[in-house]
C-alpha positions as CSV (number, residue, x, y, z in Angstrom):
1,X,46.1,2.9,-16.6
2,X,45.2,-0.4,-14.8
3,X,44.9,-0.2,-11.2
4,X,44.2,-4.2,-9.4
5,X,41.0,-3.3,-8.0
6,X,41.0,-7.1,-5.5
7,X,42.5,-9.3,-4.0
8,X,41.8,-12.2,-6.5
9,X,44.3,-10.5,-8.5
10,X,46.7,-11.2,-6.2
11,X,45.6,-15.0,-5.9
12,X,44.9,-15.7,-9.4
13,X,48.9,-14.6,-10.6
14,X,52.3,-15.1,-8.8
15,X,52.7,-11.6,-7.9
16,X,52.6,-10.0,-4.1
17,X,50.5,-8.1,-2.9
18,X,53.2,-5.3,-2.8
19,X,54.9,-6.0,-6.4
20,X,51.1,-5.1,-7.3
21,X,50.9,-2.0,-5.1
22,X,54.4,-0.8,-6.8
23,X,53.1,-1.3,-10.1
24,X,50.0,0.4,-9.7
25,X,52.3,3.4,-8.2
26,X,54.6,3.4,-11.3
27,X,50.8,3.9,-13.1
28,X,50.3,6.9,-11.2
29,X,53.1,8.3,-11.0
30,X,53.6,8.1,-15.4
31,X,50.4,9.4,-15.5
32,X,50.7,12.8,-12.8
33,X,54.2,13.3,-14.9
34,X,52.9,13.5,-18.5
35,X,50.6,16.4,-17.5
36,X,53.5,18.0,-15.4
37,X,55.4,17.9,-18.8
38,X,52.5,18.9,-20.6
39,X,52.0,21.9,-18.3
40,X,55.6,23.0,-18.1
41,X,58.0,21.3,-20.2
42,X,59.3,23.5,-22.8
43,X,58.7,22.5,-26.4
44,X,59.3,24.7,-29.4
45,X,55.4,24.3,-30.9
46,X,54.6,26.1,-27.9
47,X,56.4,29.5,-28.9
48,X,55.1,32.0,-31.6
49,X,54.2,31.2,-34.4
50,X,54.1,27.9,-34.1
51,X,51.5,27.9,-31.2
52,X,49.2,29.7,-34.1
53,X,49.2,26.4,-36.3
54,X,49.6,23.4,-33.3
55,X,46.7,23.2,-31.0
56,X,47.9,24.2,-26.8
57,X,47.8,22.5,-23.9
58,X,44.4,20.9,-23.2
59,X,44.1,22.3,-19.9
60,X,40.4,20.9,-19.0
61,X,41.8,17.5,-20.2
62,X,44.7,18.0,-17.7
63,X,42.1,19.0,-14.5
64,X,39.7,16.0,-15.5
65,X,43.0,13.9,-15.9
66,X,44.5,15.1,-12.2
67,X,41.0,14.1,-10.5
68,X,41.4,10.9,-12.1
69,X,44.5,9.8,-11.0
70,X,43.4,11.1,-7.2
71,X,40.7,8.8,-7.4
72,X,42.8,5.9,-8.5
73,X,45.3,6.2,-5.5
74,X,42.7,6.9,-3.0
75,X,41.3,3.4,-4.5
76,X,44.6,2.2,-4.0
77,X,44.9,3.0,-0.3
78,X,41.4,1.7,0.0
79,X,43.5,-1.7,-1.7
80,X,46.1,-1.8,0.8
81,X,43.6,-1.1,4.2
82,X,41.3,-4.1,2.6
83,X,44.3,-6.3,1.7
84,X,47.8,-5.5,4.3
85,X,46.3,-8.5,6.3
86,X,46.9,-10.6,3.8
87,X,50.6,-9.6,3.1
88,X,54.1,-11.2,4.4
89,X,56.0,-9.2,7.0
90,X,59.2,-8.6,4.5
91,X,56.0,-6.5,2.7
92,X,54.3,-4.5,5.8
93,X,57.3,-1.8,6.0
94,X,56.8,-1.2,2.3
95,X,52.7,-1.2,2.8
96,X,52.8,1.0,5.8
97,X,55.1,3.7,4.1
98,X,53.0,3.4,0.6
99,X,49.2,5.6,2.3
100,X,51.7,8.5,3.1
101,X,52.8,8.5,-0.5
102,X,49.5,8.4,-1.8
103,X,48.4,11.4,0.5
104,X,51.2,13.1,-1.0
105,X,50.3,12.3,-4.7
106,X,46.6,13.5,-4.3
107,X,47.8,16.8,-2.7
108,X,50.2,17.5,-6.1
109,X,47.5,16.3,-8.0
110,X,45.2,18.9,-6.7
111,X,47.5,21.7,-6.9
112,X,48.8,20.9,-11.0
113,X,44.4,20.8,-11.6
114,X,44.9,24.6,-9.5
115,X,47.3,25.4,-12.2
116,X,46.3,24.4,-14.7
117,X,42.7,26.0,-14.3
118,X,44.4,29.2,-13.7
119,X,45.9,28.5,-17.1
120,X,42.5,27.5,-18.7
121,X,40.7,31.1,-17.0
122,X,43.9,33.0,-18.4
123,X,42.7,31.3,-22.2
124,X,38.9,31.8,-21.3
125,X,39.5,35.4,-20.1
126,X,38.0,35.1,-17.4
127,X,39.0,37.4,-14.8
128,X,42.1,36.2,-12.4
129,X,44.2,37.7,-9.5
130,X,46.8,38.2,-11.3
131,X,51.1,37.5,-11.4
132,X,51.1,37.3,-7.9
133,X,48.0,34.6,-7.4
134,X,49.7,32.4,-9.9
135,X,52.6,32.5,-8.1
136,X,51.4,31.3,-4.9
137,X,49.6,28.7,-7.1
138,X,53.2,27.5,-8.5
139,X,54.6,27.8,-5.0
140,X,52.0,25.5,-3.7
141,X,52.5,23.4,-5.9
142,X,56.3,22.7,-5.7
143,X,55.6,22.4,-2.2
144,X,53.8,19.8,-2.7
145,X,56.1,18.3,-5.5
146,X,59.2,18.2,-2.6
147,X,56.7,16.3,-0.2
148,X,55.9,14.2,-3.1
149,X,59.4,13.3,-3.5
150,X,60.3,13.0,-0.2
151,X,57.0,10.5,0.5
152,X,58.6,8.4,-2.6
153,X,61.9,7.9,-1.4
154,X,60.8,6.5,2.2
155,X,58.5,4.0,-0.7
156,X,61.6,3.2,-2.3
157,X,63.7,2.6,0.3
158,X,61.6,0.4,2.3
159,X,60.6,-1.5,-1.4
160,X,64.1,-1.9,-1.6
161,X,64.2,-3.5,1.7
162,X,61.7,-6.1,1.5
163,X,63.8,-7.3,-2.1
């Protein structure tokens, strides 16, 4: 996953400072999505007895991966504070909404790690709270999916905007 970590990048190609930004979001957003899928999606290897010969999900892989990706859009809004003086106006609306976003995808990210180390103590045995716990976990964490969402479409709206 590249993230532009200056400026220069900006300078040194023919792409905006927000054409880099939405980029850098697709990234992140691929990346939060393949270990949602690997979390929840069905797929038939997962079911008996096939889930005795394929290996499961690599749930420490997944919480490793999660704080990752937080640190890369925490970066990113670090990007946009260091660099929105240097943008057009037609980009501002787009820059302004984009931190919000970001907020929103760290939060996720955090709750799918919450998940999926419940998942990982469930595997280790290690003693849990239980159905209910879990459930709070998975509620929190399509709260924080909807915000997600809703974050993104004020992102694409206003990147549709400044097109």
């Amino acid at each position: 996953m590249y993230i532009s970590p200056t400026m220069s990048d900006v300078k040194n190609s023919e792409k905006s400072l927000s054409t880099i930004v939405f980029e850098n979001l697709k990234e992140l957003l691929k990346a939060k999505n393949a270990a949602h899928e690997s979390i929840f999606k069905f797929h038939w290897k997962k079911l008996w007895p096939f889930n005795l010969i394929w290996p499961q999900v690599d749930y420490l892989r997944i919480i490793r991966f999660m704080g990752e990706v937080k640190e890369q859009a925490i970066q990113q809004k670090e990007f946009i504070a260091r660099n929105k003086n240097k943008a057009s106006t037609e980009e501002l609306a787009f820059l302004n909404a984009v931190p919000d976003y970001l907020d929103a995808l760290t939060d996720s990210c955090d709750k799918l790690a919450e998940v999926a180390q419940f998942k990982q103590n469930i595997l280790e045995k290690v003693p849990h709270h239980g159905a209910f716990s879990f459930k709070k976990k998975l509620d929190a964490y399509a709260k924080a999916q909807d915000h997600l969402v809703r974050m993104g479409a004020f992102v694409q709206v206003h990147w549709m905007e400044k097109k």
